[in-house]
C-alpha positions as CSV (number, residue, x, y, z in Angstrom):
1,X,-15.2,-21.1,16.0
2,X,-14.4,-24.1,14.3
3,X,-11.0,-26.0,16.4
4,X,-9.1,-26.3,13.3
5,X,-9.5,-22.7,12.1
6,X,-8.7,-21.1,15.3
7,X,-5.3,-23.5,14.8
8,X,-4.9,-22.0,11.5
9,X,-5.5,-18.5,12.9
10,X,-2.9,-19.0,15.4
11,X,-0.2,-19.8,13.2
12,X,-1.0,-17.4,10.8
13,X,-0.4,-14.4,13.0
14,X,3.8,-15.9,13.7
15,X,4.1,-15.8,9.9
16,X,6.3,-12.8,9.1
17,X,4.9,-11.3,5.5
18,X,7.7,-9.7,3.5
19,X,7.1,-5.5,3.0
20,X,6.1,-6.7,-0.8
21,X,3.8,-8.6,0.8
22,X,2.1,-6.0,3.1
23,X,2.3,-3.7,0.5
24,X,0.0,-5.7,-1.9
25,X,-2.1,-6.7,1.6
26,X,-2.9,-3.0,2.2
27,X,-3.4,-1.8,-1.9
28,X,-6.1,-4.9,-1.4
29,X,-7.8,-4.0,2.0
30,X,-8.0,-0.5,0.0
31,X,-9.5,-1.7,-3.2
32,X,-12.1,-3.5,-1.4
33,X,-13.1,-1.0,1.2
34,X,-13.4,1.6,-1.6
35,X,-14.7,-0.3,-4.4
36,X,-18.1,-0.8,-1.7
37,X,-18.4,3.1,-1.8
38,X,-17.7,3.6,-5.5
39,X,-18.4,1.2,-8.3
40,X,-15.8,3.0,-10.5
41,X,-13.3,2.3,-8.4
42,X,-10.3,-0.1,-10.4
43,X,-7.1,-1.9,-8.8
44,X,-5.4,0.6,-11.0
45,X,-7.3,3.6,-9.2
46,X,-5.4,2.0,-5.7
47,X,-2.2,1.8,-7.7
48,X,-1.8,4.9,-8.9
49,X,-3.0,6.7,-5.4
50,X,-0.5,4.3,-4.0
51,X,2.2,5.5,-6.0
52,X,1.4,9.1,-5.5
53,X,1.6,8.5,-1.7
54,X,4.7,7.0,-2.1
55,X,6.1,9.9,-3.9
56,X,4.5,12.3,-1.4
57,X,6.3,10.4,1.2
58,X,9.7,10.2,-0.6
59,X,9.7,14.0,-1.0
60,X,9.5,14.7,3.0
């Protein structure tokens, strides 16, 4: 691996994100793990399961 990215790498990981910022992270990791299985699949598809789980959580 190149020197400078392993740098880059390094630093990134003592970067704290914000929970808005994981939040989008994860919706994205979702999307794009998904949208390789099913074509149909939409960012508004994640948001909407997203906010389901949320509400599903919120309830317990």
């Amino acid at each position: 691996m190149d020197k400078d990215l392993k740098e880059l790498l390094k630093r990134a990981k003592t970067i704290p994100m914000t929970p808005q910022e994981q939040e989008k992270q994860r919706r994205s990791f979702a999307y794009g793990n998904s949208k390789i299985e099913n074509d149909r699949i939409t960012m508004a598809t994640i948001d909407e399961a997203a906010q389901l789980l949320k509400k599903e959580r919120e309830c317990k």
